[in-house]
N, C-alpha and C positions, 0 to 999 in steps of 0.2 A: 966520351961521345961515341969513340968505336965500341966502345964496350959494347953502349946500349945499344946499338943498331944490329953489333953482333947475337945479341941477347933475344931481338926482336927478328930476327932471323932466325937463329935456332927454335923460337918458338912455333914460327909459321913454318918452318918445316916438320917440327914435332905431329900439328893439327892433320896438317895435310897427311901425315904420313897415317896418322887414325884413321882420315877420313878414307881413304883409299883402301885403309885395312876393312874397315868398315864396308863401303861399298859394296854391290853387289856388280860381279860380273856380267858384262851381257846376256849370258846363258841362265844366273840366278832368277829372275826374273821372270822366265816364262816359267822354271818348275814349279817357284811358289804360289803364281797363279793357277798352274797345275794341279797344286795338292789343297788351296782352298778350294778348289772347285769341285775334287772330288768328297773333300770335307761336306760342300754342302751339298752335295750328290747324295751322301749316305746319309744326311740329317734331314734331305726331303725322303729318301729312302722309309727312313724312319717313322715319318711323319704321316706317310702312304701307310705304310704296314700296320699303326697304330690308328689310321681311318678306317683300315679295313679291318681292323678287329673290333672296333664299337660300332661301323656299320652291319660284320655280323652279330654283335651282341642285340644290335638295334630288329636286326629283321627272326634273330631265333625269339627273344622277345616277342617281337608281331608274330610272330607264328604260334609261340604258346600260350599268347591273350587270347587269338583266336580260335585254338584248342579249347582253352575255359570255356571261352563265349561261346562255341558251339553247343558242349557240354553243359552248358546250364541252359543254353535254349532248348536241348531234350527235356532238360530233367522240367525246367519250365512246362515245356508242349507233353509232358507225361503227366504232371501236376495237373494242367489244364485237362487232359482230358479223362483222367480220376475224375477230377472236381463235377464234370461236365456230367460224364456216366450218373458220379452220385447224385448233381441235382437233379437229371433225370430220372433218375430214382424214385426220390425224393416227390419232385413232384406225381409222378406216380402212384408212389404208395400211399401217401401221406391222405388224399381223399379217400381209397379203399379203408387205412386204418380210422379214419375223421367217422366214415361210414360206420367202421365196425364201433367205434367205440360210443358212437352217439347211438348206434342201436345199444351196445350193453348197457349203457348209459339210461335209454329212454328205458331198457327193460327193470335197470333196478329203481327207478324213479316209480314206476309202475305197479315193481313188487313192495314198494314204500307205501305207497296208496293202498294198494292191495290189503297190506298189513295195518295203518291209521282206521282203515274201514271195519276188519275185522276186531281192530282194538275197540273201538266206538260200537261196535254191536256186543262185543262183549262186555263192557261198559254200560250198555244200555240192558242188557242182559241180568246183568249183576244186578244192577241197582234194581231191578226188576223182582231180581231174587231177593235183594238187600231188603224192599217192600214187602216182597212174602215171609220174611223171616220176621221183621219187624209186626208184621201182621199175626204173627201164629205164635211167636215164642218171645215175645215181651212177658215173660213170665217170672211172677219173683217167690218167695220162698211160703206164702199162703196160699199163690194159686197153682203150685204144681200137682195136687193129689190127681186133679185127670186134664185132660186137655178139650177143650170146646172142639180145635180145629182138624181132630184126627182126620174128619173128610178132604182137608186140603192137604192134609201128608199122601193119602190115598192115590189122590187124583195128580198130586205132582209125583209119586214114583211111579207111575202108571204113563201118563200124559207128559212130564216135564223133558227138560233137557238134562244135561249129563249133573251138571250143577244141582239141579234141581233135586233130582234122584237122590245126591249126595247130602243135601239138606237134608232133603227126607227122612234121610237113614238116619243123620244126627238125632234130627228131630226125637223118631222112634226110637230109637237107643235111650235116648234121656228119656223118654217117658217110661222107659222099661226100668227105669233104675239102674242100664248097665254103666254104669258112671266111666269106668275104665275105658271101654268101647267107644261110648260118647262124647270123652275129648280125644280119643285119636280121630276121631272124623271130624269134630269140629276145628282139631289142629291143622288138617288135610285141607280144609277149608279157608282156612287162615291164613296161609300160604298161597293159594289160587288168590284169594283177595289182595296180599300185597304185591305179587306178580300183575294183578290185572290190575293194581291202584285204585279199588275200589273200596272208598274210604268208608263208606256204610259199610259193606260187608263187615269189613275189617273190627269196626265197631261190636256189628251183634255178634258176630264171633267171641269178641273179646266179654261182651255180657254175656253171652251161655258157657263158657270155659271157667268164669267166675260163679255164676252159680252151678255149674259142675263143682268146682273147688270146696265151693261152701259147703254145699251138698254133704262132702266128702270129708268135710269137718277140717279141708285144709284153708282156712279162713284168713293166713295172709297171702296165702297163694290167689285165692280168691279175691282179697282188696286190691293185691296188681291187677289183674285183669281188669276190673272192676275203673282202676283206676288210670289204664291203657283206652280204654272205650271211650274213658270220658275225656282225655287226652285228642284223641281223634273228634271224637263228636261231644263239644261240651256242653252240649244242649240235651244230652242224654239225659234222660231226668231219675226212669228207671234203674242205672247204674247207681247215681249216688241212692237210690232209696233203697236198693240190694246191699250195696257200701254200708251203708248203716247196718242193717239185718246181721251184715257179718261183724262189726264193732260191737254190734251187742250182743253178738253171741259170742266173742271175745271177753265179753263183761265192760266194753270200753266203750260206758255210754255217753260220754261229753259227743267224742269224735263221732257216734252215732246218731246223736243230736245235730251235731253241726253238717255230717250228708242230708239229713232230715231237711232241713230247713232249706239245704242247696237245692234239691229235689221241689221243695214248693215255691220257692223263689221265681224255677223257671216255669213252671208250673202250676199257679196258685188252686186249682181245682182238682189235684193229684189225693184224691183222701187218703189212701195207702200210705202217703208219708205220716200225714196227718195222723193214721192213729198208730203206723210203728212209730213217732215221735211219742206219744202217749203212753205208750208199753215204754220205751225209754227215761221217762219222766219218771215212771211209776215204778221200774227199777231202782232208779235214784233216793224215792219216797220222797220227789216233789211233785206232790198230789197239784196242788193248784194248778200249775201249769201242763200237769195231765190231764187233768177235767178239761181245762183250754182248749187244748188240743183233739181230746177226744170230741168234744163239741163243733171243733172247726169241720171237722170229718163229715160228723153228722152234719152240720149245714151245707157242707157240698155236697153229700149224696146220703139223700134222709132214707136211702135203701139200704144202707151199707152193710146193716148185719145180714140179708140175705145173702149176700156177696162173700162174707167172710165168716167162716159159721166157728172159729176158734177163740172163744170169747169166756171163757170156765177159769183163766187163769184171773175176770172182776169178780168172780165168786169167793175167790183164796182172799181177792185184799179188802171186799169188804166186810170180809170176818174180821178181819185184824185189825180193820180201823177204826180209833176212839172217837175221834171229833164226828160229831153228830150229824152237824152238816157237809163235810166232807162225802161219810157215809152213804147219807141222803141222793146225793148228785152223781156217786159212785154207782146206785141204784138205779135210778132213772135212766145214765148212759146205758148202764147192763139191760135193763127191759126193753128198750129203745132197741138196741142189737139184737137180742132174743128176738124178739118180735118184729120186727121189721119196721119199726115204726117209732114216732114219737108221743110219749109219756110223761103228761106232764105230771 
């Protein structure tokens, strides 16, 4: 029992003896308040120094947004007032140029018109001419030995326009026989016709270059042309009947047969084909259907030997022909030519 009490003595003197060692002094006490205070002295310290450096990051910040902002309100109020200038400008110029350009404008609209009018007089011009040509030189390879209309060659290189003159010359040249001479002007002229689109021109051009051609014995040169004319104007009737003239002076009288009859198709009162189809016939030695023919002539124009006075080559075939009646009718067409007249 003493043990234990001794035992429980020694201990609570032990604690106490800790506890005392432990303790703090009178004096401990205010230092340690002392030195947390100044602990937190320097950790507001801290706290200050680290407001006032994001307070100046805050205000150098505001200072260099304001820089920008300022900086772009120039460059803006510089922008604006470029802009401003140039739409002033702008509005400005733009009626003066509105002005100039609707005058260039109205001037070349004007030199359009100008030009349409002067096409359409020369147009009217041509065709004009296109009529005196077709008027004077529808001539095919029986009736060029002279010309009826030398007074209208006269009176157009005398009186006519610049065209006119130029026909003229054509005209006379071919009646001279200068052949060479006579398709460079009618070439000259050929060319004025497709420049001015004047498709008659174009045409008789192309029929007198073709009997130019012929003339000259270049007789496929002659069927282009020939067959250029009638290309443009297929109501030519003249070209296929010249067409043929040059097929048979080829010796190639089917296709000279068949311009033949193109010719009176459009035609039917055309005797010229009528009886160069007959001389074609009668090349072939198919009399019947040359009698035909020379007959149908004679019924359109009971004048026609007047008209055509190269008739010596029914002299040659009715010597040579046997059949009696053939002969007979051979005869009667020939006196009928001779003489101007019908023999029964």
């Amino acid at each position: 029992m003493s043990k234990i009490i001794l035992l429980i003595i020694l201990i609570s003197t032990s604690v106490y003896a800790q506890y005392t060692a432990n303790s703090p002094t009178p004096t401990q006490p205010i230092q340690a308040q002392e030195k947390q205070f100044d602990l937190k002295i320097q950790l507001q310290n801290q706290k200050i120094e680290s407001l006032k450096s994001k307070v100046g990051d805050a205000i150098n910040y505001q200072a260099l947004r304001k820089d920008v902002l300022d900086s772009q309100e120039k460059s803006i109020n510089w922008w604006l007032s470029v802009i401003a200038i140039f739409l002033t400008l702008f509005a400005i110029v733009t009626p003066i140029y509105m002005r100039f350009f609707e005058d260039k404008t109205n001037k070349h609209v004007n030199q359009i018109k100008e030009m349409k009018q002067k096409v359409e007089k020369i147009k009217k011009e041509a065709e004009k001419d296109s009529y005196k040509i077709k008027e004077i030189t529808n001539i095919n390879a029986q009736q060029n030995a002279e010309n009826p209309k030398n007074t209208q060659i006269e009176k157009a290189k005398q009186h006519g326009t610049k065209l006119d003159k130029l026909i003229a010359s054509a005209l006379e040249l071919q009646n001279k026989k200068s052949i060479k001479e006579a398709i460079d002007k009618w070439r000259e002229i050929l060319e004025h016709a497709y420049r001015t689109n004047n498709q008659n021109l174009q045409a008789s051009c192309c029929f007198n270059l073709g009997f130019l051609y012929s003339d000259n014995e270049k007789y496929h040169v002659a069927i282009e042309f020939y067959q250029k004319a009638i290309e443009i104007k297929p109501d030519k009737y003249e070209a296929y009947n010249n067409m043929g003239i040059a097929y048979a002076d080829l010796k190639q009288y089917q296709q000279a047969i068949e311009a033949y009859q193109k010719a009176v198709e459009i035609k039917s009162d055309y005797y010229m084909a009528y009886c160069n189809m007959g001389g074609a016939y009668d090349a072939m030695e198919n009399f019947a259907k040359a009698i035909d023919s020379f007959n149908n002539a004679i019924k359109v124009n009971p004048n026609i030997g007047k008209e055509i006075g190269n008739w010596k080559f029914l002299t040659h075939r009715i010597k040579t022909l046997d059949d009696p009646t053939i002969k007979q009718q051979y005869q009667r067409i020939f006196n009928h030519l001779k003489d101007g007249k019908n023999k029964k």
